[in-house]
C-alpha positions as CSV (number, residue, x, y, z in Angstrom):
1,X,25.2,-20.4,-20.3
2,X,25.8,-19.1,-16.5
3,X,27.0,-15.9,-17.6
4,X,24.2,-15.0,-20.5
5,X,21.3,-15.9,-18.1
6,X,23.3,-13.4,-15.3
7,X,23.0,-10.6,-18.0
8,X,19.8,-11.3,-18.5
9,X,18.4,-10.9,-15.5
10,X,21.1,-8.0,-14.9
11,X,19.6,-6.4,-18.0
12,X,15.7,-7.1,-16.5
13,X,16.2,-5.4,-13.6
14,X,17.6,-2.4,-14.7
15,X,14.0,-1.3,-15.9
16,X,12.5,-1.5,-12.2
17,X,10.5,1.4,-12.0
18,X,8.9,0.7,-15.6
19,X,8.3,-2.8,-14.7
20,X,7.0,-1.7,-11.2
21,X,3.9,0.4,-13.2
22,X,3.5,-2.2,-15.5
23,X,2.7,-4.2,-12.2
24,X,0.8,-1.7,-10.9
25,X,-1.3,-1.0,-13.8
26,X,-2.0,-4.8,-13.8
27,X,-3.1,-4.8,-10.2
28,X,-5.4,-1.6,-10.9
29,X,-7.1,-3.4,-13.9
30,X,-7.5,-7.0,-11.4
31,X,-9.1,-4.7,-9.0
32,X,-11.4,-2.1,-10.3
33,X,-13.2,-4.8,-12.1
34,X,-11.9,-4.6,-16.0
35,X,-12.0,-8.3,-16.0
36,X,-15.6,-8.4,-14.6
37,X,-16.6,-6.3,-17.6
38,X,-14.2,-7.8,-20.1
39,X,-16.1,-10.7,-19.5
40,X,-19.5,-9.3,-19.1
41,X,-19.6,-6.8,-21.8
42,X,-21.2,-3.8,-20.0
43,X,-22.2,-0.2,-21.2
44,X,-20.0,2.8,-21.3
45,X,-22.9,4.5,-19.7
46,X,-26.4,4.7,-19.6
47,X,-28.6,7.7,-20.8
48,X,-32.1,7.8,-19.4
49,X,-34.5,9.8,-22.3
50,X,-37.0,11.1,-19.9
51,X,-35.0,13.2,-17.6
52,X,-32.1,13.7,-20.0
53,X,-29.3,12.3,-17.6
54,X,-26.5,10.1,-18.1
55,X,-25.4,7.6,-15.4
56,X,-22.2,6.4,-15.2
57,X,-22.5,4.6,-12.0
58,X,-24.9,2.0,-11.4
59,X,-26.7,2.1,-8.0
60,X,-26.7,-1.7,-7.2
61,X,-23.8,-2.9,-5.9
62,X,-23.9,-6.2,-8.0
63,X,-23.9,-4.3,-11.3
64,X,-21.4,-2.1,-12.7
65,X,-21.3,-0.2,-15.9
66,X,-17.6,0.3,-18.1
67,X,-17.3,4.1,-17.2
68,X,-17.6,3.1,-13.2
69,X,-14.9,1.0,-14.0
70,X,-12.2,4.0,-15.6
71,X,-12.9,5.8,-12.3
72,X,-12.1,3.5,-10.0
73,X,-9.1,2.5,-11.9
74,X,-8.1,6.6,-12.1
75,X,-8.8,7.0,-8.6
76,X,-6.7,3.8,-7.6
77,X,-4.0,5.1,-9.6
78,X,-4.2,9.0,-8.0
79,X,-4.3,7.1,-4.3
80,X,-1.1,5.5,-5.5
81,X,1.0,8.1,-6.6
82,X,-0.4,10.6,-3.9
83,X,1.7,8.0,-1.2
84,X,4.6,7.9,-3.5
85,X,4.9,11.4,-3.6
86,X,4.8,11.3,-0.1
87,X,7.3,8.5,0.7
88,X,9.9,9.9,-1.8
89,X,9.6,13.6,-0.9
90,X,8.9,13.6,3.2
91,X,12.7,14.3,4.6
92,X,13.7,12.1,7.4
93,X,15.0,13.7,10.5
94,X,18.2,13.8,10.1
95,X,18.1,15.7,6.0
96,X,15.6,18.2,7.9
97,X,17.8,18.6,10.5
98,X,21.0,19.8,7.8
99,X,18.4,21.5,5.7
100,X,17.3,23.8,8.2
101,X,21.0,24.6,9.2
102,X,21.9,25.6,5.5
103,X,18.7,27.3,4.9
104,X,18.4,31.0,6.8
105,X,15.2,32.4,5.3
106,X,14.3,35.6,6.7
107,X,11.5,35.7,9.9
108,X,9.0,37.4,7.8
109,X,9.5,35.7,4.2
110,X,7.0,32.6,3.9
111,X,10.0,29.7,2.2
112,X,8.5,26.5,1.1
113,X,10.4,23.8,-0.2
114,X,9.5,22.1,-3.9
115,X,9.3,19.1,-1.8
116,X,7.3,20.1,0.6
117,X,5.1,21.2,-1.7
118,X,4.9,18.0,-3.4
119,X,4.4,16.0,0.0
120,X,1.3,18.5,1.0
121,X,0.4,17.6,-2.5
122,X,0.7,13.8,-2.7
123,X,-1.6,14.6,0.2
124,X,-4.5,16.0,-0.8
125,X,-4.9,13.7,-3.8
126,X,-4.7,11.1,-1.6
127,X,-7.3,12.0,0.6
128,X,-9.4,13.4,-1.9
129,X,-9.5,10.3,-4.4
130,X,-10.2,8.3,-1.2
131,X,-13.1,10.6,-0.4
132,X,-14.0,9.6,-3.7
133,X,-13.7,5.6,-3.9
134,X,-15.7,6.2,-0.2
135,X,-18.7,8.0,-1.9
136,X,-18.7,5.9,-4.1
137,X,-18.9,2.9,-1.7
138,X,-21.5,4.7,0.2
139,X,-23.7,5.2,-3.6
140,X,-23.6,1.6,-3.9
141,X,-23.9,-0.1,0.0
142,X,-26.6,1.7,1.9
143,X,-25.3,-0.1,5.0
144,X,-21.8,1.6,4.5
145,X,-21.3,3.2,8.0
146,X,-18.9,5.8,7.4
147,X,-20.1,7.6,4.2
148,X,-18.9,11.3,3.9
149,X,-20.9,11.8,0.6
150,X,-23.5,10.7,-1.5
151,X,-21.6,10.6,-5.2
């Protein structure tokens, strides 16, 4: 019984990284308020006839529609794997350090590494999805000292 209940788990955790966004995607529902509007039934979005507009944000920060909710949950989820893609692809010291010994790019050629690339990457979405989520903020909490925006 010892032995099965080892393999189990053995066999559980070999699925980390798939249970790790299952966890996540959890978390991101919990947080952006799905449950709030699971339970309160809001609109998708709300079209006002006389100036031909659709809202997908409501102003008061007590009230939120469904489509609010899908953008905080996307832009949860971009700030997420924006700092994963920095934490897996920054080089430590001492990888930079043999990198740049094996490398010998000429002075005047402009060499970028893939992962570099994917670090300066990870963070601009980073920054720019937070910009967002603060714009946001700032939409919906008129006291909000440091808004950059108005969304």
């Amino acid at each position: 019984m010892k032995i099965a209940r080892e393999t189990y788990y053995r066999e559980y955790l070999r699925y980390r990284t798939f249970i790790g966004v299952i966890c996540l995607c959890i978390t991101f529902a919990f947080l952006s308020g799905q449950m709030w509007n699971h339970i309160r039934r809001p609109p998708l979005n709300v079209f006002n006839q006389h100036t031909r507009e659709t809202k997908y944000i409501h102003r008061s920060p007590r009230r939120q529609y469904l489509g609010e909710s899908y953008v905080v949950f996307a832009s949860y989820a971009a700030i997420t794997i924006g700092f994963i893609l920095i934490n897996e692809f920054l080089p430590s010291n001492t990888v930079q350090r043999k990198a740049k010994k094996k490398i010998s790019a000429p002075k005047w050629s402009f060499y970028v590494n893939k992962n570099t690339l994917l670090v300066y990457f990870g963070l601009v979405m980073s920054v720019a999805f937070f910009l967002l989520m603060s714009s946001m903020l700032c939409s919906k909490n008129r006291k909000y000292s440091y808004c950059v925006g108005s969304f």
